[in-house]
N, C-alpha and C positions, 0 to 999 in steps of 0.2 A: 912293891911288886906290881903294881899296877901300869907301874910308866912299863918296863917289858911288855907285857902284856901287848898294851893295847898296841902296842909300834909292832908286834908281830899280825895281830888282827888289820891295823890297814895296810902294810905288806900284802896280804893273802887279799884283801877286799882290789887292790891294786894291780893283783897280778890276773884278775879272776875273768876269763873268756865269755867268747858271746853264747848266750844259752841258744837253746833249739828254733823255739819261736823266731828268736832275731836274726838267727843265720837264715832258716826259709825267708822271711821278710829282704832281707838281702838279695839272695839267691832270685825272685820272685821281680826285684827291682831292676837289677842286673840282665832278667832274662828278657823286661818290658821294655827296656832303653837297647838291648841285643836287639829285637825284633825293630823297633821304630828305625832304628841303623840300616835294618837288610832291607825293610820296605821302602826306607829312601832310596837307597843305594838302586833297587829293584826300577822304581818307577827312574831315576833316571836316566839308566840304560833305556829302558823302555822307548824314554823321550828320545834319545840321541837315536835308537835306533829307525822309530818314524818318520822323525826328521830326516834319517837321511832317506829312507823310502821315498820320502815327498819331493826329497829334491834328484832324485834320481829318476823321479815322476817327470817332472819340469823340465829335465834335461833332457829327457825321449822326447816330450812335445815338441821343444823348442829344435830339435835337432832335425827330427820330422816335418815341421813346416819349415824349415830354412832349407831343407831339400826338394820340398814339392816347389814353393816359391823359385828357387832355380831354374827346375823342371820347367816350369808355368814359363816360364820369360826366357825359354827360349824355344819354345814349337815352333815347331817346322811346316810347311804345307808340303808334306811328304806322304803320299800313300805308300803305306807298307803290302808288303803280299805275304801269304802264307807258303809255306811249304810246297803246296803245288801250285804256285804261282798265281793264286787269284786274288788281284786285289781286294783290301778292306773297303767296306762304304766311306769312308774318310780319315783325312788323316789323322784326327783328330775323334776320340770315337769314348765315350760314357754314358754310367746309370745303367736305366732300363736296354739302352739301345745296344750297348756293351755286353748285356746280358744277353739278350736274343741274339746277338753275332758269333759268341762265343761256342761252336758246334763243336764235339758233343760237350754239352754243358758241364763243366765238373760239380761235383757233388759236397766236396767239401772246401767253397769256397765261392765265395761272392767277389765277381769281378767290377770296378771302381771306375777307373781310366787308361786308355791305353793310347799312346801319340807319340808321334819322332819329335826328339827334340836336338839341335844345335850343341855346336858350344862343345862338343866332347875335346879335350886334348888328345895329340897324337905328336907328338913332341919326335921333330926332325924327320916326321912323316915316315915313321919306323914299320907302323904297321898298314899294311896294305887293306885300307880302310878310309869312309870317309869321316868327319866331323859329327853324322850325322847319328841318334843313338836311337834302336824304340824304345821303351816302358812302357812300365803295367805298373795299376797300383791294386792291387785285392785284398779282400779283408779274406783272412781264415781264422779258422783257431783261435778267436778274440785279438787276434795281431791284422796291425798295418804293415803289409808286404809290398814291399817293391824290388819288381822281378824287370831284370834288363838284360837283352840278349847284343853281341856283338858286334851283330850287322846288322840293318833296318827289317829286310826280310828274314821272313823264318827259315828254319835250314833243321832239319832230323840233326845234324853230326855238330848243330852250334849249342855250347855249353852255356847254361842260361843261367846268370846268377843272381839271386834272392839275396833281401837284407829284411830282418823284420826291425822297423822303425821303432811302434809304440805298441804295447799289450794292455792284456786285462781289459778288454771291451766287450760289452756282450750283442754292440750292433751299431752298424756301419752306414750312411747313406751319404747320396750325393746327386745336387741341383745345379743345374746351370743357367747363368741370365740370360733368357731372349731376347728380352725388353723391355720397356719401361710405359707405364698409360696412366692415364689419369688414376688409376684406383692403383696404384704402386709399380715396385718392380716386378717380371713376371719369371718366374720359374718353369723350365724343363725337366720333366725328372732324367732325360734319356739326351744323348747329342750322338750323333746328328739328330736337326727335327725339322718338320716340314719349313714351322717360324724361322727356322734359322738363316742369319746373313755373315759368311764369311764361314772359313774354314773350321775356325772354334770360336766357343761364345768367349766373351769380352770378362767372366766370372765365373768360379765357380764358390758353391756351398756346403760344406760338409759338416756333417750334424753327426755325431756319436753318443755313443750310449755306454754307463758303466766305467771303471776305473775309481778314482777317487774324487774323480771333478762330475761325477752325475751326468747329465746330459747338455752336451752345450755344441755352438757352432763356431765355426771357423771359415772365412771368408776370405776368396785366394782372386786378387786379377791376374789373368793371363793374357801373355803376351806383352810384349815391350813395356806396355803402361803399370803393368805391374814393380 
């Protein structure tokens, strides 16, 4: 009677489930290796998402200076007029000096550089217009603006169209080279200046603040040599 027996006893020890403890311990293990899954998964979206912010970063800059650069190499010694017809102090006009020409001053917006520049297309001479283009560059809103109207002088009924380059800055500035002396190179904060030789200076400097990259400068020749 004993063989029966015990071959039903390790059957039943055989067939016998996990008790309470072991299932939570499970459950507990299951839910530790769940989490460590979604917090990978978490940070590496995370990552790709950055990354592309940054490179999204890179490609405003770079896009922005390969624009001004353009600009730069090819100004014109063109004095523009305004609307009623007075001309600017120069063709070529920034900084501080830019700031006090600019009547009445606007309030929400720091004006940079403003100068004709060459080189526009007009392909088969369609439009009745020359080569010749202004720009503006302003900071507003933490954005690099560049505002270009149609024709060199200003006009009430000419549509002016704006591009913002690069955002997320919380401040904008800009130096021009005069010169060069014994104790370095010399900076203007404004163009025209009295030091000045030549319609525009031979550099200019621009120093930002904010975004991702902190504060750093960016160094433009203008004109041909650029």
């Amino acid at each position: 009677m004993t063989g029966p027996v015990d071959m039903r006893a390790d059957k039943r020890a055989f067939q016998r489930g996990l008790t309470l403890p072991e299932l939570l311990i499970s459950l507990l293990i299951f839910a530790m290796v769940s989490s460590a899954g979604v917090a990978g998964l978490r940070l590496a979206i995370d990552g790709r998402e950055q990354l592309e912010a940054v490179d999204g970063s890179l490609r405003d800059w770079q896009i922005f200076q390969t624009v001004l650069r353009e600009d730069f190499a090819q100004v014109a010694p063109r004095v523009p007029r305004d609307e009623f017809g007075a001309p600017a102090p120069g063709p070529f006009m920034g900084g501080r000096a830019l700031e006090l020409a600019v009547q009445p001053p606007r309030q929400d917006e720091t004006p940079l550089l403003a100068f004709v520049r060459a080189g526009r297309g007009n392909p088969g001479a369609k439009e009745p217009r020359s080569e010749l283009q202004h720009v503006e560059y302003v900071f507003r809103e933490g954005q690099i603006i560049r505002r270009a109207r149609p024709y060199v002088d200003a006009a009430r009924n000419h549509a002016v169209v704006e591009r913002a380059l690069v955002g997320g800055l919380t401040a904008a500035e800009v130096e021009f080279l005069i010169g060069q002396t014994a104790r370095g190179l010399e900076w203007a904060e404004g163009w025209p200046t009295p030091a000045a030789q030549g319609f525009a200076p031979s550099a200019a400097r621009l120093t930002f603040e904010g975004g991702r990259f902190g504060r750093f400068e960016a160094l433009f020749w203008i004109g041909r040599v650029g």
